[in-house]
C-alpha positions in Angstrom: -20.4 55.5 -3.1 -19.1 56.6 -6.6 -20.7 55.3 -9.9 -21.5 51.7 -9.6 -19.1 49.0 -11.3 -21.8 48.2 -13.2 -22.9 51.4 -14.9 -18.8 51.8 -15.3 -19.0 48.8 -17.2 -22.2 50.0 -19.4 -20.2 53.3 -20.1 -16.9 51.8 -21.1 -19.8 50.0 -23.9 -22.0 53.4 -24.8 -19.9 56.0 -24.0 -22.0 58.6 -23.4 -25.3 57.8 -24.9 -28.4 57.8 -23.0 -29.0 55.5 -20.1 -32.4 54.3 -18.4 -31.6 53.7 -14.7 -33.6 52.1 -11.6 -33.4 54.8 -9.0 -34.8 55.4 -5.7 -36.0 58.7 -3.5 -36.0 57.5 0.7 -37.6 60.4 2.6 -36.4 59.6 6.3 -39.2 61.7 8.4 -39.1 62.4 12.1 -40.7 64.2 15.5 -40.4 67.4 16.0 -37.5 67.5 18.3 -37.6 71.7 18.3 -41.3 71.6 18.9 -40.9 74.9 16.8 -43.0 76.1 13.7 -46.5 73.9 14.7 -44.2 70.9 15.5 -43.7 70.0 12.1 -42.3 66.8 11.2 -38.3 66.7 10.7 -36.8 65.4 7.5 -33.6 64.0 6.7 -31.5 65.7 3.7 -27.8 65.2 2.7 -25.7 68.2 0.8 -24.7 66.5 -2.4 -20.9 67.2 -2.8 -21.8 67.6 -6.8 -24.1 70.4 -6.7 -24.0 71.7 -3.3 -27.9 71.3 -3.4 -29.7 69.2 -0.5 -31.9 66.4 -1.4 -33.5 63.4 0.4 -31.5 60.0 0.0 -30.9 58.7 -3.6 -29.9 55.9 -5.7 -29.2 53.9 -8.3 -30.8 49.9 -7.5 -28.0 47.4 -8.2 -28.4 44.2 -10.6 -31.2 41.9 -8.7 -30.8 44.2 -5.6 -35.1 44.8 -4.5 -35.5 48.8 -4.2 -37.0 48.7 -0.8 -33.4 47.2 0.0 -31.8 50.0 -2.4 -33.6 52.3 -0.2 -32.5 51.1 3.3 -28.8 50.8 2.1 -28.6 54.2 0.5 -29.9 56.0 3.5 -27.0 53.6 5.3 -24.4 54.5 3.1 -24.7 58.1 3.4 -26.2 59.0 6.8 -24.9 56.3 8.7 -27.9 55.4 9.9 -30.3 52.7 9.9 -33.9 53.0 8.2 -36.8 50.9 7.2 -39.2 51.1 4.4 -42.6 51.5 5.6 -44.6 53.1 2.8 -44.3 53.5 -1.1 -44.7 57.0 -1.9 -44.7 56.6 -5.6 -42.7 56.1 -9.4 -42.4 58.4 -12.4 -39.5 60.0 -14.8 -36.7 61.7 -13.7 -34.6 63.5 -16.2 -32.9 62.7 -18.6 -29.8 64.0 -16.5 -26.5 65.6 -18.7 -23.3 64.7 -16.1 -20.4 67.1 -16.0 -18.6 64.2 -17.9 -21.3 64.4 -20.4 -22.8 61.1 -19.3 -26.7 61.5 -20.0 -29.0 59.1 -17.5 -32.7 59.0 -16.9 -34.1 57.1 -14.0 -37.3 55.5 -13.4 -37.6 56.7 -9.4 -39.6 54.9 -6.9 -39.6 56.6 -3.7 -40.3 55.6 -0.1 -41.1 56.9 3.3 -39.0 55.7 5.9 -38.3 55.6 9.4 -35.4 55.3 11.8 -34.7 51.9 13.3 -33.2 53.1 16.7 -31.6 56.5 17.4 -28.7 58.1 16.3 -27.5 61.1 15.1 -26.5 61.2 11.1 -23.0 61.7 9.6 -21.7 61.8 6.1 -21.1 58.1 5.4 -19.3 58.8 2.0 -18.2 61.5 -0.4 -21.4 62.0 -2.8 -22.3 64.4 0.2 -20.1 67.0 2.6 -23.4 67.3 5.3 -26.7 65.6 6.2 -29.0 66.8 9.0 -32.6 67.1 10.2 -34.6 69.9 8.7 -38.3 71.3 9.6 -40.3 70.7 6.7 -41.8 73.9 7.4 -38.4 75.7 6.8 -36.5 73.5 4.0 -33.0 74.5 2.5 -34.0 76.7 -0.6 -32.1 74.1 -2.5 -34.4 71.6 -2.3 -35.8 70.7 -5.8 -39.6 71.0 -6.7 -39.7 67.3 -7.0 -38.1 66.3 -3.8 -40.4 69.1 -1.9 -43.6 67.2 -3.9 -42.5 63.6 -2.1 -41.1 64.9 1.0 -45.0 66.6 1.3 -46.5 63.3 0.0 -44.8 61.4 2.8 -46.2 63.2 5.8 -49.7 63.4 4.1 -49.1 59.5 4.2 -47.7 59.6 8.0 -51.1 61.4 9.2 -53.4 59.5 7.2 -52.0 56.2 5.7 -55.4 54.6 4.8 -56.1 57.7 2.9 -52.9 57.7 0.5 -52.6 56.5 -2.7 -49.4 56.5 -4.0 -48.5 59.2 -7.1 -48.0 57.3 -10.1 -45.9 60.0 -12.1 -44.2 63.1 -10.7 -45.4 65.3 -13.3 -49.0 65.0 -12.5 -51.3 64.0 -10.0 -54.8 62.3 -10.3 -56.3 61.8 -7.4 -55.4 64.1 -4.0 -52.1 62.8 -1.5 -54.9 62.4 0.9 
């Protein structure tokens, strides 16, 4: 999905000036289906057609849409598959972010772990990304961002020992251990 109506809107208003944004991180984890490399879990990443990098799911939460549901559709959108929120991984800062266009954003992220309702196998769903696939999270793309490593590693440290995680309040530093 290209840049919501909304945030359209908003720009035709500010121009360029600094934005503060909902946002949200899904980290879809799986099953080994290799049972290569200790049978590490599997995550899901799409290849963002902007930067070529891969990332976990993201997005921007629409007017009076909850982020759990942000979270769910996004992973929808662009996997074309179907998810579930089942744990809250953490908030913090992201950015600010300067666009190509010169747009700057900065998002307040919440992410979430998820998990696959059913089974399928993922596709692009629209054109903010030309792949998606299953990756070892022992062997991730080296374009994987330090953040999105930090979260995709929180969420299986919540998958083995849910009682045990506290969720990271901040991305730039951690108080207490994942687990």
């Amino acid at each position: 999905m290209p840049t919501p109506d909304f945030i359209v809107s908003l720009r035709e208003k500010i121009g360029h000036e600094p934005l503060l944004l909902p946002g949200v991180t899904a980290i879809v984890l799986r099953d080994s289906t290799t049972g290569s490399f200790l049978n590490a879990p599997e995550v899901l990443l799409v290849r963002r057609a902007d930067s070529g990098a891969w990332t976990p799911v993201t997005g921007i939460v629409d007017p009076g849409e909850e982020p759990t549901t942000t979270a769910e559709r996004e992973v929808k959108e662009e996997t074309c598959l179907d998810a579930r929120v089942v744990a809250l991984l953490g908030c913090g800062a992201v950015g600010p972010v300067t666009y190509p266009n010169g747009d700057v954003t900065s998002y307040i992220d919440t992410a979430y772990r998820l998990e696959l309702v059913g089974e399928a196998d993922p596709a692009v769903g629209d054109e903010e990304s030309v792949d998606v696939g299953w990756f070892s999270i022992a062997q991730l793309p080296s374009s994987v961002a330090p953040r999105f490593r930090l979260l995709i590693a929180d969420a299986v440290a919540q998958r083995r020992r849910p009682q045990g995680y506290s969720p990271r309040m901040g991305y730039h530093k951690r108080d207490k251990p994942a687990f």
